[in-house]
N, C-alpha and C positions, 0 to 999 in steps of 0.2 A: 432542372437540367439533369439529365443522366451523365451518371460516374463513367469515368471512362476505364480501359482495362491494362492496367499494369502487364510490365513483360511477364514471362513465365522463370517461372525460380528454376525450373531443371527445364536443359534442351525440350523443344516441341519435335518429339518424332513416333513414327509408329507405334512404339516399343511402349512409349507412354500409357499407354492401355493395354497393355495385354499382362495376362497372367504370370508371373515369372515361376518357372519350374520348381523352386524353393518353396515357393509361397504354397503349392496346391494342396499340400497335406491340411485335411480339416473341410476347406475350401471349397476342394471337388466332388465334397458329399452331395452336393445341389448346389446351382448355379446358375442364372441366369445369362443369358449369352448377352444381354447390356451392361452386363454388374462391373461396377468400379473397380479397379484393380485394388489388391490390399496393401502396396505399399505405399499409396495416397494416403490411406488411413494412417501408416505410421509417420507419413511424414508430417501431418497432422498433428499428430501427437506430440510428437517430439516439437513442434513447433511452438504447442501450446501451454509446453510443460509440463504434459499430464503425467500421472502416477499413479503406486498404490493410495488407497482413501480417497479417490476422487471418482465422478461416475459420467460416464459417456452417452448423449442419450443417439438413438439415430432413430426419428421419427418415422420415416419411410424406410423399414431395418430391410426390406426385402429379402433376401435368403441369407443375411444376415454378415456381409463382409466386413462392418464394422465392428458387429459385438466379435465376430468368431477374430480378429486381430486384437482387439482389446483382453480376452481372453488369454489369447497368446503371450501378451503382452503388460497382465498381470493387474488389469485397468479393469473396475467395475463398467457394468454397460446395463443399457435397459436401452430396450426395440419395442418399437408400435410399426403394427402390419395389417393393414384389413383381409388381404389377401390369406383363404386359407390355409393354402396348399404353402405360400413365402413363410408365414407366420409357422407351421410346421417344421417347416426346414430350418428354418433358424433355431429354432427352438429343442432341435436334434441334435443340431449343429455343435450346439454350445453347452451338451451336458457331458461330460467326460469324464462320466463316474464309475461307468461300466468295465468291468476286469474284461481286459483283452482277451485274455484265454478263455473265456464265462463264453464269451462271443461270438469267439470262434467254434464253438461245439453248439453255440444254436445255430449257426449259419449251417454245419454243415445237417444238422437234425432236420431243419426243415426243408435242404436241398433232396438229402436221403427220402421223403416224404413225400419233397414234391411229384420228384421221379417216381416211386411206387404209384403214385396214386396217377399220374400220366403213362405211365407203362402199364398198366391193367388197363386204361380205357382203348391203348393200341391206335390211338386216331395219330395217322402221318399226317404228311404233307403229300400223299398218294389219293388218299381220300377225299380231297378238295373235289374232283371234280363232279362225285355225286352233287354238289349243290346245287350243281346248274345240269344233270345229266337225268336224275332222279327224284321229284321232292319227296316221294315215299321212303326214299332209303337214306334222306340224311345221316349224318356220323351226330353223334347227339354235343354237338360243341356247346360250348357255353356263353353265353352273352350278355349284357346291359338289359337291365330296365329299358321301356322304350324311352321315359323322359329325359333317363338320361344318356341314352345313344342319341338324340337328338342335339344335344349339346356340344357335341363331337366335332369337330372338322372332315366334311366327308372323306373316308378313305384313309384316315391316320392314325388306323390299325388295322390291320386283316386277321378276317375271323382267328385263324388257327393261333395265331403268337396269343388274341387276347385270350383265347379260349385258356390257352396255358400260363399267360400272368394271372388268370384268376384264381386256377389250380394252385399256380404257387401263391398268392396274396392268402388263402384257406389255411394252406402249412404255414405260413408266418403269422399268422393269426393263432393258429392255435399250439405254438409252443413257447418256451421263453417266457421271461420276466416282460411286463411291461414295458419296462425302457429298453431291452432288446425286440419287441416286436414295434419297438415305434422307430429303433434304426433298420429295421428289415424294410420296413414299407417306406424309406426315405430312398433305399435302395435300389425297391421296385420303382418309385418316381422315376431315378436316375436312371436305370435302365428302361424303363418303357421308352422315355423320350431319346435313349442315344443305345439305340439295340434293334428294341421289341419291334414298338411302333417306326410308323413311316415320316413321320415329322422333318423337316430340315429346317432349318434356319440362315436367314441372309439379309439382314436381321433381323425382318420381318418373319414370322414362324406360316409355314406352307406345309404342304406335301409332297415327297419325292418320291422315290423310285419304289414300289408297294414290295412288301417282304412278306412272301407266302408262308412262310414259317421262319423262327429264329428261335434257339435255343433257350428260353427265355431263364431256366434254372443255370444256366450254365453263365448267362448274360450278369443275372443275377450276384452269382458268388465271387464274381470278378469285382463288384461292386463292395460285396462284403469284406473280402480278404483287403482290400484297400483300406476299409472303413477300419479293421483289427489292428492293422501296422498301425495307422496315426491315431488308435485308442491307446495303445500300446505306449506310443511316443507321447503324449500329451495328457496325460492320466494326470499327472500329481498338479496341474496348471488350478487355482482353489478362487478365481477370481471370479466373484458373482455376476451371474448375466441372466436375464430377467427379459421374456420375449410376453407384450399383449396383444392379443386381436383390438386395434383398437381403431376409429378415424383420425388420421394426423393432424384435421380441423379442432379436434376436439381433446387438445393435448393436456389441457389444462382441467380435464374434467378425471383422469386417470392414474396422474402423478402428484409426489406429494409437494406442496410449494416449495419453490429455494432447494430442491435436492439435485440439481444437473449443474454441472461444471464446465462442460463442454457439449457441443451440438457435431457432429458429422457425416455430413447425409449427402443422398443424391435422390432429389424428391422427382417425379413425372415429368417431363417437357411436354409443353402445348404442341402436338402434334397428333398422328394418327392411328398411332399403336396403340390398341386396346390390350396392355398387361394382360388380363384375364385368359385372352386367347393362348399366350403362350404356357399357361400353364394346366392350360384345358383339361389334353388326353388322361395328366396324371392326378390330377383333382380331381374327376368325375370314376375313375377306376378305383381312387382308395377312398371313395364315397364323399370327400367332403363336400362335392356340390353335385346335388341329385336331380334340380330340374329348374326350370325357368325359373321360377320366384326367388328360388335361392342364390342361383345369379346375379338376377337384377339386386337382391338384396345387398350382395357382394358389391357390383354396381358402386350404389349408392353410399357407401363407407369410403371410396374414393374420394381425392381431388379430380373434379371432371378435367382430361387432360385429350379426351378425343370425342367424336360424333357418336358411338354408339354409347357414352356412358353420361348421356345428356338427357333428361326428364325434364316434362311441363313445371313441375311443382321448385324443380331447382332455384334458388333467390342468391346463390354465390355473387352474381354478375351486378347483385345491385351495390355490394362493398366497393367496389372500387368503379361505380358508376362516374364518378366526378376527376377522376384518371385522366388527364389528357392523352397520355402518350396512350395510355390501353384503349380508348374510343378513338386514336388516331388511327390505330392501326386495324380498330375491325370494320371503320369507314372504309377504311382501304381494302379490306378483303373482301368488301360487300360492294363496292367498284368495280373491283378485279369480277368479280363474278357475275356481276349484269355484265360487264362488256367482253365477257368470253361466252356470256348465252346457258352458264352452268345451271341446273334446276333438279337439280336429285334434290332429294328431302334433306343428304346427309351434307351435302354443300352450303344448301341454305344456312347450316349450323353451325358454319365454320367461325363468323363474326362471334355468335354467343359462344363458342365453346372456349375462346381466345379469351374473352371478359369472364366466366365463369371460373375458369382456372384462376386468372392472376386475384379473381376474386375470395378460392378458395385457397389459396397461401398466404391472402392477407388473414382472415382469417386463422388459418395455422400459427403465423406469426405472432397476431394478434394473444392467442389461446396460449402461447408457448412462454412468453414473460416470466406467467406466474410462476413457474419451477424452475429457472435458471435464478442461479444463484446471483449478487451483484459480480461484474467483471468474467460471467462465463466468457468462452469465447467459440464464434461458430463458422464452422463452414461448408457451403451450400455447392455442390458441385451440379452444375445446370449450362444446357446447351441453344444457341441462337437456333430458331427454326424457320424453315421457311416452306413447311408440310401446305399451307394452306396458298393454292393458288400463288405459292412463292413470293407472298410479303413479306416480308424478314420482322422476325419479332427479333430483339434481342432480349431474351431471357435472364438473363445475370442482371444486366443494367436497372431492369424494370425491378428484378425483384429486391434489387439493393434500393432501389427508391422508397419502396413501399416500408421497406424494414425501416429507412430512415423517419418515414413518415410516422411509424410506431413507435420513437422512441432507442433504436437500436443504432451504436453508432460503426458508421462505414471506415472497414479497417482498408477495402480496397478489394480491386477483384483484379484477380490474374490469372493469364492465359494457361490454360491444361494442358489443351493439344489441338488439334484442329481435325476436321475427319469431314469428308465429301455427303454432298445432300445425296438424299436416295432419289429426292426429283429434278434437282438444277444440275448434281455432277460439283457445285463447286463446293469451298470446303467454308465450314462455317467452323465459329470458335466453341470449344467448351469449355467454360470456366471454371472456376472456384472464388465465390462471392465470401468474402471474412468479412462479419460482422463482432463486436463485442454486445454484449447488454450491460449498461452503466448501471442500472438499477435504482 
């Protein structure tokens, strides 16, 4: 029998998700537009007792809301991210060793450089229409490999801005210390995605209104001058945090036994958002993912949690084969879909990709024992879905089964907040699953 869900410890209201203006310092280096809010994290903390000497792990660290509040908050942390471009950012995020001042004289060195070296090439936003007027007189812009323009979302950059975050990504490349050119190109992510490029978010990541040109050095330093203040403010903070490229299945193959005290994450929902996409335009520009193999490779260090990150050779689905409630529900979706007549390739995958995931957090779960200490304590914030043909999984419940099944005992799950399907309209619950591990 699935655990049922406790009320919610603080009011259920909008507000419950969102960013609080206090909080952004650090924060708003990189961010995901689904990222958990960080005073979840510390209500967490404070829940669980944690402290100095004790270490936080968040498996699926994503751009890292957990370690960068534990940080804050004077709490060892260690993140696993298979994602290049999350695992980047976190990992920026959380080094706050760099002299403000140091900083702010590369920011403006490479802005001075950008400009000179864009100012001698003289290409406006006048000259666009040679491209389609002339092809002998092109302006000589600069572009992508073709494998990795292919990778792209068509249309979710235009020539000229990329032409010029490349220019600038040259200047940050070639001044400044290392760990100043790894928060410039954290920068340039930030700004390609809320600037340069044409991206929007709703909360599925798209294409909006195309930007023939944008300032992109100028986008830039608005980015950095933010970054100085809260280097500035958060400098003396000396609490270790520790970010791996790593698979969240395979947790127990990275860390060292018995060294985590606490777990607080928010792992993928079986649904249809392929992560990867949203982080596309700024991954393929600061080179970490250059063509299809390396994609799929990325791919593949995931928990499959949607149809395009689903492979023949995948065996996740056969762990939790003997699941009632997880074959109850992909009978169900495999129903729903003969009797609505569905037959794309990527429908047909909706049953396995459903058993695959709950298969690959058993799994996780599984892997994760060995480096919590006796009496950690953890918690999973994860959301009911009903992407597929609108069966309703409920995700909390299921994965609190599976945890009990391993050995992990159910501290209880309670209500987070609630927030509308993107396909029924109605609102579904997202939780927070507390587990302890007895040990």
């Amino acid at each position: 029998m699935l655990a049922e869900v406790l009320p919610a410890k603080q009011p259920v209201t909008a507000e419950r998700n969102k960013l609080r203006p206090d909080d952004r310092a650090v924060h708003d280096w990189y961010r995901f537009v689904l990222s958990y809010p960080p005073h979840l994290v510390r209500e967490h903390v404070e829940r669980f007792g944690l402290g100095a000497g004790q270490t936080v792990l968040d498996p699926f660290c994503g751009t890292g809301t957990t370690l960068v509040e534990c940080k804050k908050l004077g709490i060892a942390s260690v993140g696993l991210e298979s994602n290049p471009m999350a695992r980047f950012a976190s990992g920026v995020k959380v080094d706050w060793s760099i002299d403000a001042a140091q900083l702010a004289e590369y920011a403006a060195a490479v802005a001075a450089a950008a400009a000179g070296a864009l100012a001698k090439q003289g290409i406006t936003e006048q000259d666009l229409p040679l491209f389609a007027e002339n092809a002998g007189h092109r302006p000589s812009l600069r572009g992508l490999p073709a494998a990795s323009a292919k990778l792209l979302l068509t249309n979710s950059i235009s020539p000229l801005p990329l032409h010029r975050a490349l220019v600038l990504l040259d200047a940050i490349d070639a001044h400044g210390s290392a760990a100043q050119r790894r928060i410039g190109r954290l920068a340039l992510a930030t700004a390609l995605v809320h600037g340069i490029g044409n991206l929007k978010f709703g909360p599925e990541v798209g294409v909006g209104k195309r930007r023939t040109d944008a300032d992109a050095v100028q986008i830039w330093r608005q980015r950095m001058h933010a970054m100085v203040r809260d280097m500035a403010h958060w400098r003396d903070a000396d609490a270790a945090a520790q970010v791996i490229q790593a698979d969240a299945r395979d947790v127990g193959e990275v860390l060292e036994p018995s060294s985590v005290d606490a777990v607080i994450t928010s792992p993928p929902y079986p649904n249809e958002k392929d992560y990867t996409r949203t982080t596309r335009l700024e991954s393929v520009i600061l080179g970490l993912i250059r063509d299809r193999s390396e994609l799929r490779a990325l791919k593949q260090g995931l928990v499959r949690s949607n149809t395009r990150g689903v492979y023949k050779a995948d065996t996740d689905d056969q762990e939790v084969a003997n699941h009632a409630e997880i074959t109850k529900i992909a009978a169900a979706i495999e129903r729903r879909r003969v009797e609505l007549g569905k037959t794309s390739g990527f429908e047909r995958l909706y049953p396995r990709v459903t058993q695959l995931y709950f298969g690959g957090m058993q799994r996780h779960l599984a892997s994760l024992r060995a480096v919590l200490k006796p009496g950690a304590k953890l918690a999973y914030v994860v959301g009911d879905q009903a992407s597929y043909l609108r069966v309703m999984i409920r995700t909390g419940r299921i994965l609190a089964d599976l945890a009990q099944s391993l050995g992990y005992r159910l501290v209880g799950i309670e209500l987070f907040r609630t927030r509308p399907s993107t396909v029924t309209g109605e609102q579904l619950r997202e939780e927070v699953v507390l587990l302890e591990w007895v040990g």
